[in-house]
C-alpha positions in Angstrom: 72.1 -27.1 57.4 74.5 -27.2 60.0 78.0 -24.9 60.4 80.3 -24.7 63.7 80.8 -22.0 65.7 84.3 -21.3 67.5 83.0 -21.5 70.9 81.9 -25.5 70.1 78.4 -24.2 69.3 76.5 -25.0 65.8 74.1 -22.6 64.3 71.2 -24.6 62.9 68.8 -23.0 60.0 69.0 -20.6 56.8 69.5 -16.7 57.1 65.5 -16.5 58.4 65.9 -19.8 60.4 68.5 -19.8 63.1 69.5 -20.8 66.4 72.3 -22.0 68.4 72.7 -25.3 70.1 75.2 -26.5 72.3 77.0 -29.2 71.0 75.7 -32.0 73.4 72.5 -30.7 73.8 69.0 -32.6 72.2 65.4 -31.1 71.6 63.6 -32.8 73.9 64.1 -31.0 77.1 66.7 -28.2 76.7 66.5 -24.4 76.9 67.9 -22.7 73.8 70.4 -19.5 74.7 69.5 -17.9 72.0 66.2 -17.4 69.8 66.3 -17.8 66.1 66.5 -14.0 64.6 67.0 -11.7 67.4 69.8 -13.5 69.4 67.9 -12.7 72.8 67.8 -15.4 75.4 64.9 -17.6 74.8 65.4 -18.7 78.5 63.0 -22.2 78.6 62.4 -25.4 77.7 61.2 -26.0 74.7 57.5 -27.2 74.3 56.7 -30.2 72.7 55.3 -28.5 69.5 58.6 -26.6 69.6 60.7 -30.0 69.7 58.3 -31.2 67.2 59.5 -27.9 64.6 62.7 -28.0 65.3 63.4 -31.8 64.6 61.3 -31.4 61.3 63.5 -28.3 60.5 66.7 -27.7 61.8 68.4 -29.3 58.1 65.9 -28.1 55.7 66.3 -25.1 54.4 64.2 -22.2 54.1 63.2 -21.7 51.1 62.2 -25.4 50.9 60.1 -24.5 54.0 58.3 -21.8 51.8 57.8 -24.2 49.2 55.9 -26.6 51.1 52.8 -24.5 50.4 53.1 -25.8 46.8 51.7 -29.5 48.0 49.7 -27.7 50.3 47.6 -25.9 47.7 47.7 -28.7 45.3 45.8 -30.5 48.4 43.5 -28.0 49.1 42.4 -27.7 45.4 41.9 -31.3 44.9 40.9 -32.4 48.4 38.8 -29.9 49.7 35.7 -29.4 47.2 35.8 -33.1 46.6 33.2 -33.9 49.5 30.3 -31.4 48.3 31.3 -32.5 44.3 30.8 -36.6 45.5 27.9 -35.5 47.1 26.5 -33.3 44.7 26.9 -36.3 41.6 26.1 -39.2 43.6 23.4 -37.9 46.3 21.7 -35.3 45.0 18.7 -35.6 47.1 20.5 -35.2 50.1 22.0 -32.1 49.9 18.9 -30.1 47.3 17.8 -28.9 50.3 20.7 -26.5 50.7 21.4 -25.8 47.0 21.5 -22.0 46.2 20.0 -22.6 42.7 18.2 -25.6 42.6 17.1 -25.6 38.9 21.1 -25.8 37.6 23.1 -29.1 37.8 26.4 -29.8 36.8 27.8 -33.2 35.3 30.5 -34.9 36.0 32.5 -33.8 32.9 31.7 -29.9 34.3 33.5 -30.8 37.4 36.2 -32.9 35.8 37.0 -30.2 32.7 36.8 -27.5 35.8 39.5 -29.1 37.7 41.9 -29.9 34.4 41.8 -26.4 33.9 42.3 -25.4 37.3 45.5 -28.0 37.6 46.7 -26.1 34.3 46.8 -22.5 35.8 48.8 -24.4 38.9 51.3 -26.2 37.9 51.9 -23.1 34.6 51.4 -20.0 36.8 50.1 -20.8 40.6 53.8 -22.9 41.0 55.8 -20.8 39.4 54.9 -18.0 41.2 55.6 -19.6 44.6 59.1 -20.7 43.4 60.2 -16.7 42.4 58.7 -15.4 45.4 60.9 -16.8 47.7 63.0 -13.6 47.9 60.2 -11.6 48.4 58.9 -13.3 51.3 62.9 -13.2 52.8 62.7 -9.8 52.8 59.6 -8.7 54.4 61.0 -11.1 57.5 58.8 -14.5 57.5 60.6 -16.3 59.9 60.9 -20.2 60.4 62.8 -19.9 64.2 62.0 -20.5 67.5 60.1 -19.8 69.3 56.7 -20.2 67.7 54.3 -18.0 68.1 51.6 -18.3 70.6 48.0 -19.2 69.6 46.9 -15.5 70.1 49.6 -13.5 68.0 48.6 -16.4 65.2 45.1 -15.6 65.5 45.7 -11.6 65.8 48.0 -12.2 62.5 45.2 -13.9 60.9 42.7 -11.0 61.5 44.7 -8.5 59.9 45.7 -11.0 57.0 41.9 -11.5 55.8 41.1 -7.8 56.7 43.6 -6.6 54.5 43.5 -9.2 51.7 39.5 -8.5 51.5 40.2 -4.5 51.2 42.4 -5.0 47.8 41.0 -7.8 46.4 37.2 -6.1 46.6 38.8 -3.4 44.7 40.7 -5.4 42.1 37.6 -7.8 41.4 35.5 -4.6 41.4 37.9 -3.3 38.6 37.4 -6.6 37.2 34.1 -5.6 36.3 35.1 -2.9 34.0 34.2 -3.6 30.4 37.5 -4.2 29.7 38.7 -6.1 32.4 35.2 -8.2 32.6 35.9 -9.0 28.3 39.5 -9.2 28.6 39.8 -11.2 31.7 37.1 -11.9 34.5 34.6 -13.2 32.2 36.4 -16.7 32.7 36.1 -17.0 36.4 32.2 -16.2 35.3 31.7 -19.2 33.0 30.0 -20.8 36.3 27.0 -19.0 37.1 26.2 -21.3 39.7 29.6 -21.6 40.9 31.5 -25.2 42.0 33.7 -25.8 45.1 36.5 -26.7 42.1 35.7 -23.3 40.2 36.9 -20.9 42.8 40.8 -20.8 41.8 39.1 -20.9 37.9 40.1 -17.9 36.5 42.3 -16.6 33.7 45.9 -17.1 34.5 46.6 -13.1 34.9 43.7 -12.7 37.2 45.8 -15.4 38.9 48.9 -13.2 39.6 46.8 -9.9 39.9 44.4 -11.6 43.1 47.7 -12.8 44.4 49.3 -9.7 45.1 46.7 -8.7 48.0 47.2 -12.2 49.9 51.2 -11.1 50.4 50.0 -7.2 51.9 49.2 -8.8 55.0 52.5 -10.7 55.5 54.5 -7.9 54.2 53.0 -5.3 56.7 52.8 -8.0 59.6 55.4 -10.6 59.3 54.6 -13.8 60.6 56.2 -17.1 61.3 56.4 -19.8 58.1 53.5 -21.7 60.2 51.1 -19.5 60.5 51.8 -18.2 56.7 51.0 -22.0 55.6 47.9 -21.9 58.0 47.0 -17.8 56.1 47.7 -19.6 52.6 45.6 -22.7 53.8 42.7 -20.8 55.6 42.2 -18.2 52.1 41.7 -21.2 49.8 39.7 -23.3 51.8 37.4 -19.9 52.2 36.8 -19.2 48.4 36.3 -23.1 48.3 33.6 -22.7 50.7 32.1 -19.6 48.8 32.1 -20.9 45.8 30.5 -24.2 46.6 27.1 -23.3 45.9 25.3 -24.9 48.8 24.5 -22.6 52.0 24.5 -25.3 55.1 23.0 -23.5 58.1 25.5 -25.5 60.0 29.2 -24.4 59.1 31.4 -22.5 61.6 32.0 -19.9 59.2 28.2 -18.9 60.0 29.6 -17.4 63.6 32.2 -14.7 61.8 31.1 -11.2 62.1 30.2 -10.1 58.9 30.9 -12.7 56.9 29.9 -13.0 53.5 29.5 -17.1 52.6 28.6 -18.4 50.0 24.7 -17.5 49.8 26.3 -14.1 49.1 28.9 -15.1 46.8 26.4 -17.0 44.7 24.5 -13.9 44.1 27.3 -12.3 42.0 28.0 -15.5 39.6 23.9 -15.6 39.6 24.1 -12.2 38.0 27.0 -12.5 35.8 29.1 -10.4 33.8 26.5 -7.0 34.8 26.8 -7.9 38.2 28.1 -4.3 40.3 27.4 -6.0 43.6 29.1 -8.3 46.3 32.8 -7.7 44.8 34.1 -8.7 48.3 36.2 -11.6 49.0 35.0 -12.5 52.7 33.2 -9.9 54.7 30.2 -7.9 53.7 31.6 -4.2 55.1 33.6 -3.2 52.0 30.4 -3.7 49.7 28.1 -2.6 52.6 30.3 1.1 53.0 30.8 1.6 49.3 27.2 1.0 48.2 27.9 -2.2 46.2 25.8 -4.2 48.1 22.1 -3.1 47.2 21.1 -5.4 44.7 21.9 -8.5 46.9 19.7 -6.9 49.9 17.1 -5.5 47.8 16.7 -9.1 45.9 17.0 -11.0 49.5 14.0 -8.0 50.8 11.8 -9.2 47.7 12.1 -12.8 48.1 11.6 -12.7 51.9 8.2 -10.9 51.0 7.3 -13.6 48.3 7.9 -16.1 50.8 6.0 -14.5 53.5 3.3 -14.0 51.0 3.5 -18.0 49.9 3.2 -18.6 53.8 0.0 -16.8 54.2 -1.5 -18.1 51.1 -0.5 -21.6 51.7 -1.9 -21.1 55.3 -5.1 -20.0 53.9 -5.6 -22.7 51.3 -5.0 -20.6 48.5 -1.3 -22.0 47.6 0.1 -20.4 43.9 2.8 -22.4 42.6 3.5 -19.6 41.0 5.2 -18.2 43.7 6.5 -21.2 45.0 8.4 -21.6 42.1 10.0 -17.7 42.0 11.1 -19.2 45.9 13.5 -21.7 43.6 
C-alpha cells in the first residue's frame, strides 16, 4: 500500500502502519527519517528483524495483519494438543505416570467429536469475531510500524496482559458458576471432567464471546505492537491448552512462573464439576488464594499428602493397605 508524497517520498502502511522512505532507499541497511506513528526521527539503521517486518509488511494492509491471528489460532487448536492426545491413544504407558486421574481414559472418538465441536465454535463464532474486531483494535492504537519493540517492553506488555486477563476472567468463570450461568451455559465446558488438551476452547459459543472480552483489557489499556499481540493471542491459548491437558509433567517451564496455577490445579475444578466453588482462575493462583476460593483444592492436596505419608510409613513397615494406595489414584 504505497502513495507518493510531494517531496519524492512514499508513505508505506495503513493508518496504524506508516513510515516514510526515500524513494531510492532499500531495507537492508538504511535509517528511516521518520518512525511509523509518531513522525519522530527514528535516527538508525534498521536491524535485521526490522528489515525482516518491513519487507513482509510494507504492502499488506493492516487489518490483514490483524487477521493473521485467524490461522494462527486455527494452528494452535489443532497443532498444539496433538502431541499429549498421540501420546495419550497410542502410548499410554508412557505418559500414566503423570496422568492427573488415572482411572479415566478417553477414546479416540472423545478427542475426535471434541475437536469437531471445537472447529464449529471457530470457524461460526471465534472467526467471526476476529473479522468485526478490527476497528476495535484500531482504535485502542495496536500498531504494526517501526520500530519494533524491544524484547523487555514485549515481555513487560505480556505481564500486564495475563495479569489483567486472569483478574476478569476469574470473575466471569466464577459467575459462570451461578445456577444459572453453570445450567444455562458453563455446564458445556464441564462435559470433561478429566479435561483434554482439545477441550480447553470447548465451551458454549456465548461463553466464547463473554471469556473473550478480558483477553482485549490488556491491549486496550496497554497498546502494543501487532507482534507482540499475535505472540499475547498465541501465549493465552497455548496456556489453557497446557491446563487443560490433564497430565502434570514435573518438567515444563511453566513450572518456574510465580504463582502459577497449571494444570494439576485446573484439573481439580473439572474433577469436581458443576458444584465446584474453587480454582475459578485462569493462570495464577492469587485471585482464588485472596478471595478464599481456593480452600477445597488445598485442603484436598493437605489430605492426600497425609494419606501418602501414611501409605509411606505403612509400606515401610510391611503393613502396605491397598486401600490407601488406591485413594493415592
Amino acid at each position: 500500500m504505497h502513495t507518493w508524497k510531494a517531496d519524492g517520498c512514499r508513505t508505506v502502511g495503513g493508518p496504524l502502519h506508516r513510515f516514510y522512505l526515500p524513494p531510492s532507499s532499500s531495507t537492508g541497511n538504511v535509517a528511516l527519517p521518520h518512525s511509523s506513528r509518531g513522525g519522530g526521527a527514528l535516527g538508525r539503521n534498521l536491524t535485521s528483524v526490522e528489515a525482516l517486518w518491513f519487507r513482509y509488511s510494507e504492502s499488506m494492509p493492516d487489518y490483514i495483519l490483524y487477521y493473521h491471528n485467524i490461522v494462527f489460532l486455527f494452528l494452535i487448536f489443532t497443532l498444539a494438543p496433538f502431541p499429549i492426545a498421540a501420546a495419550e491413544l497410542l502410548f499410554p504407558s508412557a505418559i500414566k505416570n503423570f496422568k492427573l486421574q488415572p482411572k479415566i481414559s478417553h477414546p479416540a472418538s472423545s478427542f475426535l467429536k471434541c475437536y469437531k465441536d471445537v472447529l464449529f465454535v471457530f470457524f461460526f463464532v471465534v472467526g467471526p469475531l476476529q473479522l468485526v474486531s478490527y476497528p476495535t483494535i484500531k482504535l485502542v492504537g495496536i500498531r504494526t510500524g517501526l520500530p519494533l519493540p524491544s524484547s523487555w517492553e514485549i515481555v513487560a506488555q505480556l505481564v500486564v496482559y495475563f495479569l489483567v486477563e486472569d483478574y476478569g476472567n476469574y470473575w466471569i468463570h466464577r459467575a459462570m458458576h451461578s445456577k444459572w450461568g453453570y445450567e444455562r451455559i458453563h455446564h458445556v465446558h464441564h462435559e470433561f471432567t478429566a479435561p483434554i488438551g482439545f477441550a480447553a476452547p470447548y465451551a458454549h459459543w456465548a461463553e466464547v464471546l463473554i471469556l473473550g472480552i478480558p483477553s482485549f483489557v490488556g491491549p486496550a489499556l496497554v497498546p502494543c505492537h501487532m507482534i507482540t499481540f499475535w505472540l499475547w493471542i498465541a501465549l493465552r491459548q497455548i496456556e489453557a491448552i497446557e491446563t487443560h491437558s490433564g497430565y502434570d509433567f514435573p518438567f515444563i517451564p511453566t513450572k518456574f512462573i510465580p504463582f502459577y496455577g497449571g494444570a494439576e490445579y485446573h484439573d481439580y475444578h473439572h474433577y469436581v464439576g458443576g458444584q465446584s466453588q474453587s480454582n475459578f482462575a485462569s493462570v495464577f493462583t492469587y485471585c482464588d488464594y485472596i478471595y478464599g476460593t481456593d480452600k477445597g483444592y488445598r485442603y484436598q492436596k493437605a489430605h492426600l499428602a497425609k494419606l501418602r505419608e501414611q501409605w509411606i510409613s505403612d509400606a515401610q513397615d510391611g503393613k502396605e493397605d491397598s486401600s490407601l494406595k488406591d485413594k493415592l489414584k
